[in-house]
The first five atom37 places (N, CA, C, CB, O) and aatype in JSON, in Angstrom:
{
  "aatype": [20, 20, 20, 20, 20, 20, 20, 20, 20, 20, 20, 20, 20, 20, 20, 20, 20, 20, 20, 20, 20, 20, 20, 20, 20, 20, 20, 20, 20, 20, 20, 20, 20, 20, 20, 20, 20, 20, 20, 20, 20, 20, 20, 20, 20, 20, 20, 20, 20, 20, 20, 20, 20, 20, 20, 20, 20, 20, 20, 20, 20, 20, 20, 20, 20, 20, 20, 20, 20, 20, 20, 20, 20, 20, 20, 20, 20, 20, 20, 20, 20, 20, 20, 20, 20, 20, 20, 20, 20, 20, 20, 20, 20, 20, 20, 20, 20, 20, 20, 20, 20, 20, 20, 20, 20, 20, 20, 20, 20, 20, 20, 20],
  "atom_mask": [
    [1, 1, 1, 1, 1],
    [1, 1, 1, 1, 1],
    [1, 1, 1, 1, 1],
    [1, 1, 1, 1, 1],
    [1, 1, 1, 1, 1],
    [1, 1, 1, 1, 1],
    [1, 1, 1, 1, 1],
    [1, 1, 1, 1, 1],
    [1, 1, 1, 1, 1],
    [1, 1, 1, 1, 1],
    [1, 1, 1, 1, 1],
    [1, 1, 1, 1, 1],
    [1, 1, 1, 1, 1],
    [1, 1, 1, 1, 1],
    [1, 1, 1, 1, 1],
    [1, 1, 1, 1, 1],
    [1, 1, 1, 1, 1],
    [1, 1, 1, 1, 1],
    [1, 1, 1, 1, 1],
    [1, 1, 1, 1, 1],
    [1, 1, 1, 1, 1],
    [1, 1, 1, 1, 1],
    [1, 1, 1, 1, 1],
    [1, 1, 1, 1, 1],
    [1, 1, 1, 1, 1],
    [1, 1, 1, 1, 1],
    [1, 1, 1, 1, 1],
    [1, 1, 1, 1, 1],
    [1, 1, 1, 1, 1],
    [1, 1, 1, 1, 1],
    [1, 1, 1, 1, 1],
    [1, 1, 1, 1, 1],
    [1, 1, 1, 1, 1],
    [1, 1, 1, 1, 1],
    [1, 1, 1, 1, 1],
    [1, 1, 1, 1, 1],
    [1, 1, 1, 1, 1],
    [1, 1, 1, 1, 1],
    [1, 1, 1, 1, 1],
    [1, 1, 1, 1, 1],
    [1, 1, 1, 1, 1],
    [1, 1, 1, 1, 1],
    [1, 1, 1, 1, 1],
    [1, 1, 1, 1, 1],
    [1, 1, 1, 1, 1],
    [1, 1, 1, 1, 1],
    [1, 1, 1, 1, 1],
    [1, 1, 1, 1, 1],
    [1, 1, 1, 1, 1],
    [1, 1, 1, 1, 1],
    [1, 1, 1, 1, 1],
    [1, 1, 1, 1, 1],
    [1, 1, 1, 1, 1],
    [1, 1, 1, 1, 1],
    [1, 1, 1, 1, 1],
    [1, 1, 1, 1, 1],
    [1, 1, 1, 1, 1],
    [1, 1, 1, 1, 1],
    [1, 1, 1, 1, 1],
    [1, 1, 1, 1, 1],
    [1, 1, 1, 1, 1],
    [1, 1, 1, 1, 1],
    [1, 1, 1, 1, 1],
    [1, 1, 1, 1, 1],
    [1, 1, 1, 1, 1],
    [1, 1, 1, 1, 1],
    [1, 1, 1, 1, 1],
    [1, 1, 1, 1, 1],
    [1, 1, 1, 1, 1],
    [1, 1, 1, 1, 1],
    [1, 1, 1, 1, 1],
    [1, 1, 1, 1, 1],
    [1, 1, 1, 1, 1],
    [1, 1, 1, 1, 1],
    [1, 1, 1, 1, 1],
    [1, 1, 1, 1, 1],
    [1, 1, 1, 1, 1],
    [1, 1, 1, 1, 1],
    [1, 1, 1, 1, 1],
    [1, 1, 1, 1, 1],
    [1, 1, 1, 1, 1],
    [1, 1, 1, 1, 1],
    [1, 1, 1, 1, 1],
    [1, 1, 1, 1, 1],
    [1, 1, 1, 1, 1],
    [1, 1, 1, 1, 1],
    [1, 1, 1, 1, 1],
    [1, 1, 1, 1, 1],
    [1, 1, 1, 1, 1],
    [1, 1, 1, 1, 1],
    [1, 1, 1, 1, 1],
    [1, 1, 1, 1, 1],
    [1, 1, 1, 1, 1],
    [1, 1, 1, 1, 1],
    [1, 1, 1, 1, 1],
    [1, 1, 1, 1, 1],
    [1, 1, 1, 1, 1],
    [1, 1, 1, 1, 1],
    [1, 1, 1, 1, 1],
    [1, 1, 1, 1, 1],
    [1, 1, 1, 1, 1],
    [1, 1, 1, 1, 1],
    [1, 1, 1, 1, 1],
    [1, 1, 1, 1, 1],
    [1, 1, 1, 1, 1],
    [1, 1, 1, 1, 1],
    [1, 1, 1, 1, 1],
    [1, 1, 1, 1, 1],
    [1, 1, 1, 1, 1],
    [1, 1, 1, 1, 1],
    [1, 1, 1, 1, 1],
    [1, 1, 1, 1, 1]
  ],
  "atom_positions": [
    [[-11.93, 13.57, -1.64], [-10.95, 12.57, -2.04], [-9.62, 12.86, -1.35], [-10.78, 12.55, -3.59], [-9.3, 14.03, -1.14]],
    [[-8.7, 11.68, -0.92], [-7.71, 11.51, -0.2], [-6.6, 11.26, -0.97], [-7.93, 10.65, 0.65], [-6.71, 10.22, -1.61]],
    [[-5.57, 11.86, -1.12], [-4.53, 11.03, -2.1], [-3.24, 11.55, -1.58], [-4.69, 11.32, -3.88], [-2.9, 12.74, -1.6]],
    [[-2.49, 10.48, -1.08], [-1.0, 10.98, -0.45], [-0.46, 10.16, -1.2], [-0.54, 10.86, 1.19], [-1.17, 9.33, -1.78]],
    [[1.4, 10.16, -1.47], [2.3, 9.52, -2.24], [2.82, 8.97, -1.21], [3.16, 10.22, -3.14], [2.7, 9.7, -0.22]],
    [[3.36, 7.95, -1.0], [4.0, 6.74, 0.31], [5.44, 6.72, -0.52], [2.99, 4.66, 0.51], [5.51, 6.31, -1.68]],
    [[6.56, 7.22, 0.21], [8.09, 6.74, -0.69], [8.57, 6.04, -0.21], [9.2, 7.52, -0.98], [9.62, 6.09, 0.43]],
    [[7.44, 4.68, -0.57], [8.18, 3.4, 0.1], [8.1, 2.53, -0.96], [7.52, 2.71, 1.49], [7.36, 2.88, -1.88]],
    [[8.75, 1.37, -1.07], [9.34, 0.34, -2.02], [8.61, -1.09, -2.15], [10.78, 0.07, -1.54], [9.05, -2.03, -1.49]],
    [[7.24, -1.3, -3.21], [6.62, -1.94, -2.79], [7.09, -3.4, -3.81], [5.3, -1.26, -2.71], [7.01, -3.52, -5.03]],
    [[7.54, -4.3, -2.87], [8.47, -5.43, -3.41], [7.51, -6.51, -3.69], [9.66, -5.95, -2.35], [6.59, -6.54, -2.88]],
    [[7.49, -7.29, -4.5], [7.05, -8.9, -5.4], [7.17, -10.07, -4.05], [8.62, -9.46, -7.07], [8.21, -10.35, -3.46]],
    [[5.96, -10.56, -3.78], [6.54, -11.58, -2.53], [7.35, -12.32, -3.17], [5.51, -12.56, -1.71], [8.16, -12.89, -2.44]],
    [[7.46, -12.59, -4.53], [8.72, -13.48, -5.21], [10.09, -13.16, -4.59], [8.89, -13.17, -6.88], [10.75, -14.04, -4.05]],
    [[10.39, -12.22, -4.66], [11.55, -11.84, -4.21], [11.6, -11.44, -2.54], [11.9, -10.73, -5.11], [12.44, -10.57, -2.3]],
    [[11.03, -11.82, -1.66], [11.14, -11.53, -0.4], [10.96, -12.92, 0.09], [10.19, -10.45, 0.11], [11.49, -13.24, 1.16]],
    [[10.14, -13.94, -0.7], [10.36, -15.27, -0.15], [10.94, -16.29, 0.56], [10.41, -15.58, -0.55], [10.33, -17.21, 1.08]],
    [[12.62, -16.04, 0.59], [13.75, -16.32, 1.14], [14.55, -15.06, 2.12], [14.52, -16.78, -0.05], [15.66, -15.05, 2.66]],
    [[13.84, -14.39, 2.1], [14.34, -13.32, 3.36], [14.57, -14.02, 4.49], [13.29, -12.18, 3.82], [14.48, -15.24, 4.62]],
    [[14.85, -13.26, 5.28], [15.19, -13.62, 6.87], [13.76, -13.29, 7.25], [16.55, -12.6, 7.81], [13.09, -12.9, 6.28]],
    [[12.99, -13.36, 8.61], [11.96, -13.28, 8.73], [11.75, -11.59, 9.61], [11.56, -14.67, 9.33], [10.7, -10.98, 9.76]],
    [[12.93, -11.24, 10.01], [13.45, -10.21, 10.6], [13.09, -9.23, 9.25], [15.08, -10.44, 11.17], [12.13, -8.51, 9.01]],
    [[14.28, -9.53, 8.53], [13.9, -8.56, 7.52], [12.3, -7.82, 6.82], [14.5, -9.2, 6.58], [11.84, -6.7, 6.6]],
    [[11.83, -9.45, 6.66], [10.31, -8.96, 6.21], [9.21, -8.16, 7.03], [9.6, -10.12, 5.92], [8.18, -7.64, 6.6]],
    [[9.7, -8.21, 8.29], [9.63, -7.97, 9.54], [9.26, -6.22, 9.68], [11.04, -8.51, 10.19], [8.22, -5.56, 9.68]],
    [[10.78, -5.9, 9.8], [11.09, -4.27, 9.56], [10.37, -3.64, 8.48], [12.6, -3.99, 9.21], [9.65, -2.66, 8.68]],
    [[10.56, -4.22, 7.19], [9.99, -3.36, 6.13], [8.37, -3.46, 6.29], [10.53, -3.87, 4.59], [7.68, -2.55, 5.82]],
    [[7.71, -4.66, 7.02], [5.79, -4.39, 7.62], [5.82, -3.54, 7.91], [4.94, -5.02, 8.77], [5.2, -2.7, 7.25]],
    [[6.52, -3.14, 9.03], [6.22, -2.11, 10.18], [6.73, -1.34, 9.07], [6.95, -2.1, 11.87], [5.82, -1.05, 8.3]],
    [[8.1, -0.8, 8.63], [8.21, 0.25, 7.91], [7.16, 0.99, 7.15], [8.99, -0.06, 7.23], [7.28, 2.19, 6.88]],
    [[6.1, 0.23, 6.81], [5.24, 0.48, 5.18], [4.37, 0.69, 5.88], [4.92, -0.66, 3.85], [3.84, 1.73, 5.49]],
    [[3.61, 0.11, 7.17], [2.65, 0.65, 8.36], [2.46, 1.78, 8.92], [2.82, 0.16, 9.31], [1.39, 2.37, 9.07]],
    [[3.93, 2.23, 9.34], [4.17, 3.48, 9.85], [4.12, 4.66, 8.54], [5.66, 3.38, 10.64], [3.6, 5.77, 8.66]],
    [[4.55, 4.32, 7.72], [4.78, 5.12, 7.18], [3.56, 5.81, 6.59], [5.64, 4.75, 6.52], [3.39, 7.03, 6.57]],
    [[2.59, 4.74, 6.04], [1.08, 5.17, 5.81], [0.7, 5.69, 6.9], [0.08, 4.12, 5.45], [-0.1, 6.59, 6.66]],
    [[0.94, 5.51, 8.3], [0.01, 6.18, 9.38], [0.09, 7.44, 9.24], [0.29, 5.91, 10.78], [-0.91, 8.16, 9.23]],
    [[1.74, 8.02, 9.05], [2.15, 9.03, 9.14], [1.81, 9.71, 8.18], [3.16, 9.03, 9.35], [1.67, 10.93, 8.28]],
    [[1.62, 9.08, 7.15], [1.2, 10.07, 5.94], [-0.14, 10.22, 6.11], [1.49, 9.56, 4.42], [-0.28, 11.44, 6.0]],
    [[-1.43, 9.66, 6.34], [-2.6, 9.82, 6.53], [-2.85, 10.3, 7.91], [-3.21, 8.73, 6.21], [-4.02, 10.22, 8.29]],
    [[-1.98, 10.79, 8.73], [-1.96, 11.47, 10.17], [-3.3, 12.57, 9.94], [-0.21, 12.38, 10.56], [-4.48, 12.48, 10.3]],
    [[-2.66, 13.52, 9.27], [-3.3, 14.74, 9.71], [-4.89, 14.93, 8.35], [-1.78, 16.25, 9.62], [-5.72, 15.81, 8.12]],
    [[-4.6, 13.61, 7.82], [-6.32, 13.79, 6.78], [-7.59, 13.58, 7.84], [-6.59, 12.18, 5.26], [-7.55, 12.95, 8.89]],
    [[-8.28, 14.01, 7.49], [-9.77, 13.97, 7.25], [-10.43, 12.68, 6.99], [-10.07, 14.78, 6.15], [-10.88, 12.63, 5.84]],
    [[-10.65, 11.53, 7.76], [-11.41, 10.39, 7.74], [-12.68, 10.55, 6.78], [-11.8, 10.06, 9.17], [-13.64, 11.28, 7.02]],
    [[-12.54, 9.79, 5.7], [-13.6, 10.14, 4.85], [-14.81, 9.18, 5.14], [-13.14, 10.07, 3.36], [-14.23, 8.22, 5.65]],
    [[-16.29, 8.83, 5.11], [-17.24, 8.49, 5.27], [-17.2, 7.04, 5.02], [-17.98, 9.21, 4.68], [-16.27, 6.67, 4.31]],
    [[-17.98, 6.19, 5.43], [-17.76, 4.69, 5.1], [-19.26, 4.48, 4.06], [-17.7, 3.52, 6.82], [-20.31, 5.1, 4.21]],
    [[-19.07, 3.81, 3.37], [-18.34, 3.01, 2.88], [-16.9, 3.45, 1.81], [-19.32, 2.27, 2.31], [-16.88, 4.68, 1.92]],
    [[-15.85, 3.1, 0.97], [-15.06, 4.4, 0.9], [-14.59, 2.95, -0.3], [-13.88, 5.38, 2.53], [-14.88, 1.75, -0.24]],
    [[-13.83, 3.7, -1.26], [-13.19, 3.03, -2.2], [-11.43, 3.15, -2.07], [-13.79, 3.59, -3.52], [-10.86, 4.16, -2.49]],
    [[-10.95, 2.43, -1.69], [-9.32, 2.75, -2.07], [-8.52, 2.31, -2.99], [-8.56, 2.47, -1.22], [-8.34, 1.1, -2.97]],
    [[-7.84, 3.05, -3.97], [-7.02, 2.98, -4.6], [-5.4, 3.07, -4.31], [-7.46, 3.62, -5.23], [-4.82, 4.16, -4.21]],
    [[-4.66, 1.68, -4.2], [-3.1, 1.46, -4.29], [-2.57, 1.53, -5.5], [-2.66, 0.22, -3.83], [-2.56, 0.59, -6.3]],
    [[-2.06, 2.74, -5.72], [-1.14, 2.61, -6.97], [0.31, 2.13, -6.51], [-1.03, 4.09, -7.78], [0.61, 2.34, -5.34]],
    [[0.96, 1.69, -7.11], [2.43, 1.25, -6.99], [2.85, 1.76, -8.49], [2.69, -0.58, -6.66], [2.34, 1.9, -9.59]],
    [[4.16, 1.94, -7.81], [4.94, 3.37, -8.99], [6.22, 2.44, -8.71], [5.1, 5.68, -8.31], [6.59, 1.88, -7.68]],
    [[6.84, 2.47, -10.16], [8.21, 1.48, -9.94], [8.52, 1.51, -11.36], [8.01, -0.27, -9.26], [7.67, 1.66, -12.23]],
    [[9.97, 1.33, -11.61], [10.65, 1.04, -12.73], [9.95, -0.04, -13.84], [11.93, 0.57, -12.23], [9.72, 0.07, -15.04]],
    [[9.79, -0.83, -13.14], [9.45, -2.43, -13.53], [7.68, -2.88, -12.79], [11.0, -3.65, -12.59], [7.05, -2.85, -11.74]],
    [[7.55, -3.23, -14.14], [5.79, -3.71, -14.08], [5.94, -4.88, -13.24], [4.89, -4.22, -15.75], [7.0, -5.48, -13.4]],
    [[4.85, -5.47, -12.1], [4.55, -6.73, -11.7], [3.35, -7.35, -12.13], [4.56, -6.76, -10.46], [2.34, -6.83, -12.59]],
    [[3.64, -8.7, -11.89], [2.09, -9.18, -12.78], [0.77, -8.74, -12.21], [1.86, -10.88, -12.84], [0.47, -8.87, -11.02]],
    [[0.04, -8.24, -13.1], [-1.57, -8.21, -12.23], [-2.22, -8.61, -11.21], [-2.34, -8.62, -12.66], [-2.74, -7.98, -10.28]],
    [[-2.12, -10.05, -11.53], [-2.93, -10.68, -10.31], [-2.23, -10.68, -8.35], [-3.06, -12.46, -10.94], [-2.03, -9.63, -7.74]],
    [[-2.05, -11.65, -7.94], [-1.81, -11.71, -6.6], [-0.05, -10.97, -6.14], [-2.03, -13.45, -6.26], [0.31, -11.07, -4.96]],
    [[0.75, -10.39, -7.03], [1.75, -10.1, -6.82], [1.81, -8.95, -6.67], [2.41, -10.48, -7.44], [2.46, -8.5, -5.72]],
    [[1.12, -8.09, -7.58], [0.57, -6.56, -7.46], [0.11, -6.21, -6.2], [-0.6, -6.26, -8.37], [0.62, -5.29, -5.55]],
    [[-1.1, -7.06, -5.69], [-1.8, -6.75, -4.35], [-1.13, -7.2, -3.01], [-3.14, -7.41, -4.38], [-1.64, -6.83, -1.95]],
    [[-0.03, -7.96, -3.01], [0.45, -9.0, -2.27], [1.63, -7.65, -1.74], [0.98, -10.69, -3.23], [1.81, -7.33, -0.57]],
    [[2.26, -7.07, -2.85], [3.53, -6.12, -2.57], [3.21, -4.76, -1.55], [4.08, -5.51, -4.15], [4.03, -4.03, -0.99]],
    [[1.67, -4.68, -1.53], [1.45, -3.55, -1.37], [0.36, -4.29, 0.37], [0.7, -2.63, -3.03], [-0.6, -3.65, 0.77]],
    [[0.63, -5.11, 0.8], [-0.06, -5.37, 1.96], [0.03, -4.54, 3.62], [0.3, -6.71, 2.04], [-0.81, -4.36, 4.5]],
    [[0.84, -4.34, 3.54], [1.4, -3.53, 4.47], [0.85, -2.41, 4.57], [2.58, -3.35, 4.31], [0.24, -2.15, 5.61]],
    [[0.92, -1.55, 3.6], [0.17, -0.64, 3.17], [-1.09, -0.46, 3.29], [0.32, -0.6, 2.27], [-1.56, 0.55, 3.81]],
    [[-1.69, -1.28, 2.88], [-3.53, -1.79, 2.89], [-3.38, -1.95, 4.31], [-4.24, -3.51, 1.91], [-3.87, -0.99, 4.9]],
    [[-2.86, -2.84, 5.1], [-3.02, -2.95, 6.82], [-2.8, -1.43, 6.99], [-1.7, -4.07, 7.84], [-3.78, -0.82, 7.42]],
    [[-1.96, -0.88, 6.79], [-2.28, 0.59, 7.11], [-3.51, 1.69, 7.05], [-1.53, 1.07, 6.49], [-3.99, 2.54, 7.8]],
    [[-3.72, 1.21, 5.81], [-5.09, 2.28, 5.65], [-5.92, 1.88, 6.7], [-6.04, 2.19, 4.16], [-6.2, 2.69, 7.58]],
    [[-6.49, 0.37, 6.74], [-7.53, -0.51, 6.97], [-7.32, 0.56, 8.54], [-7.3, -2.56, 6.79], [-8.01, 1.54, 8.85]],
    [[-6.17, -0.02, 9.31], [-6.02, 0.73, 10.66], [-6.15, 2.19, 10.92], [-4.82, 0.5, 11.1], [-6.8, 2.45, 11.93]],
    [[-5.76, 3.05, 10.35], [-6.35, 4.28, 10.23], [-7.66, 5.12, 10.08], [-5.92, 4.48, 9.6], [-7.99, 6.19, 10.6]],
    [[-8.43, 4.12, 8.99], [-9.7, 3.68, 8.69], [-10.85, 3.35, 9.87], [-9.43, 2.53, 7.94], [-11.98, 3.84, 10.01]],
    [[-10.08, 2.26, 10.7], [-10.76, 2.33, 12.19], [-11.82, 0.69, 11.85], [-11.97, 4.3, 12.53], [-12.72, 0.15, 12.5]],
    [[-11.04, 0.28, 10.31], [-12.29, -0.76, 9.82], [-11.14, -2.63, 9.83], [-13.06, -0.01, 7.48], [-9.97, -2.87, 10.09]],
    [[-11.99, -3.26, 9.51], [-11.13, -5.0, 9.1], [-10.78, -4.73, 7.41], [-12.62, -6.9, 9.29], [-11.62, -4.36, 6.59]],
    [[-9.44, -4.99, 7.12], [-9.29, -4.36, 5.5], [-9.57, -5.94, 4.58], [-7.21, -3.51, 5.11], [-9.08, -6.18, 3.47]],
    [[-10.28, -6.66, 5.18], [-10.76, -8.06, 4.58], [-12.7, -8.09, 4.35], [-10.17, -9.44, 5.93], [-13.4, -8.76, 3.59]],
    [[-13.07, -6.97, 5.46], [-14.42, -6.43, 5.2], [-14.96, -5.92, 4.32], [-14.71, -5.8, 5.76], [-14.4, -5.78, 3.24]],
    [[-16.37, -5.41, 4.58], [-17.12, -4.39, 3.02], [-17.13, -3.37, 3.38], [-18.68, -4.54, 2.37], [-17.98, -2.8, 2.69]],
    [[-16.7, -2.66, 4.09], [-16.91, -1.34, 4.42], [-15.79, -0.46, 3.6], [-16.83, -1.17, 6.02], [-15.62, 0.75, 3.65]],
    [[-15.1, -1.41, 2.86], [-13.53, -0.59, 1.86], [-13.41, -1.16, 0.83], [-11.89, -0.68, 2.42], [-12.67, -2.14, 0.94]],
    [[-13.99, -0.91, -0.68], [-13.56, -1.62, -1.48], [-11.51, -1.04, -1.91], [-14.88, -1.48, -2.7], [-11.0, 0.07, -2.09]],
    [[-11.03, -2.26, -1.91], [-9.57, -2.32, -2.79], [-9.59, -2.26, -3.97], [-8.8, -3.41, -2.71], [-10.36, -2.98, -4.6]],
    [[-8.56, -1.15, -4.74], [-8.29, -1.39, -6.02], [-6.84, -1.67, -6.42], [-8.76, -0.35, -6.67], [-6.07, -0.85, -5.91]],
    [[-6.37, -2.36, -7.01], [-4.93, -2.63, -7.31], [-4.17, -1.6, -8.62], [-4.91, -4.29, -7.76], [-4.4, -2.22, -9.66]],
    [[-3.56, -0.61, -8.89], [-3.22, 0.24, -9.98], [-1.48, -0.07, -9.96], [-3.78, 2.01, -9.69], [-0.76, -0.33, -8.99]],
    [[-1.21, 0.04, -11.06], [0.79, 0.57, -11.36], [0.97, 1.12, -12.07], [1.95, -0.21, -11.74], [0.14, 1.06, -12.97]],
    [[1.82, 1.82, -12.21], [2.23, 2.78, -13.48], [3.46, 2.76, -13.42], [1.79, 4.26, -13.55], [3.96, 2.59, -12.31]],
    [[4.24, 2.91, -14.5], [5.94, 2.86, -14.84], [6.52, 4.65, -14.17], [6.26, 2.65, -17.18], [6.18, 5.75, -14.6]],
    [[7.34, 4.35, -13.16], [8.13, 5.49, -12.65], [9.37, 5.74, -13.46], [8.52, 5.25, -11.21], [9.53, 5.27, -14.59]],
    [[10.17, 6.45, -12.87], [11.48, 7.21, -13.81], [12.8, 5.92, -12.77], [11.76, 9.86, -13.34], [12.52, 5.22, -11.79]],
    [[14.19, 6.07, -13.53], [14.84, 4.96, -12.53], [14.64, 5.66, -11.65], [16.3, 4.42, -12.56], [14.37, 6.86, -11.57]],
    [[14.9, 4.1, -10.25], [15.02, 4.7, -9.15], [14.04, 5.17, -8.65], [15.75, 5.46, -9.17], [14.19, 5.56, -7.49]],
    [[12.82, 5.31, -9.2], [11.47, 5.61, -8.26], [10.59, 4.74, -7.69], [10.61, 6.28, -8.86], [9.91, 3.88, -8.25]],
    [[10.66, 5.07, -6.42], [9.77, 3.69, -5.92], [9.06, 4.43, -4.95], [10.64, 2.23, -5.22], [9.74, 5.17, -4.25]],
    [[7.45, 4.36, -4.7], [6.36, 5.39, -4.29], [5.15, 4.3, -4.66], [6.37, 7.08, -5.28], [5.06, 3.65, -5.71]],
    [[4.18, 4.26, -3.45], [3.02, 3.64, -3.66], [2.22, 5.22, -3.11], [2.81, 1.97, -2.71], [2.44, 6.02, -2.2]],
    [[1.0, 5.08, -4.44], [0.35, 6.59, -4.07], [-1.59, 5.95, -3.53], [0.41, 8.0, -6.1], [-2.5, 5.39, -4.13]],
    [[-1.46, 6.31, -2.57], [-3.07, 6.19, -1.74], [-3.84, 6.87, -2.07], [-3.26, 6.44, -0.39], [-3.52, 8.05, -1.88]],
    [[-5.34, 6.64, -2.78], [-6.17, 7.78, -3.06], [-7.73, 6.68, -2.6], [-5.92, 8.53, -5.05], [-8.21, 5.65, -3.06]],
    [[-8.16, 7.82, -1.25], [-9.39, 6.93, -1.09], [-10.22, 8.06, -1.2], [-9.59, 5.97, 0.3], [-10.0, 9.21, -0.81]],
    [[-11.67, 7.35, -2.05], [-12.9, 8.14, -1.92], [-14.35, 8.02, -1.62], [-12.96, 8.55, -2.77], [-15.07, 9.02, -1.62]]
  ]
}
């Protein structure tokens, strides 16, 4: 099992909706890179593989498409690291959150 913490800020497309397109822009790539870098030096685990996105934050988002939607970037990350299509069967997705302390914002990756 794989599990790194990402200290990146995984935002509600509600609230990024009216961004600049620049902006939404930087923080892709930000949340891309940043998973690469954190899953750099693991151990590619076997396919077929289960992944779990937790998102860690002050404030709960709703379950359904806002939860999974905040954390996309991220998922394109694994998927690319992975070496797989993150819309395929070779990775099941799981969507998780849990309430952080203020001020904490961390999406934690655990694939197995």
């Amino acid at each position: 099992m794989i599990s790194v913490l990402l200290p990146v800020r995984a935002i509600s497309p509600n609230k990024t909706s009216g961004e600049h397109w620049s902006k939404r822009s930087r923080r892709a790539k930000a949340h891309r890179d940043a998973t690469a870098w954190a899953l750099y030096k693991q151990k590619k685990p076997p396919l077929p593989c289960w992944v779990t996105l937790t998102r860690i934050a002050p404030k709960r988002l709703d379950e359904g498409d806002n939860l999974a939607m905040s954390m996309k970037h991220v998922r394109d990350g694994v998927a690319e690291w992975l070496g797989i299509d993150d819309g395929g069967v070779l990775a099941q997705w799981l969507y998780a959150q849990r309430r952080g302390e203020a001020y904490q914002y961390a999406v934690l990756i655990e694939i197995e």
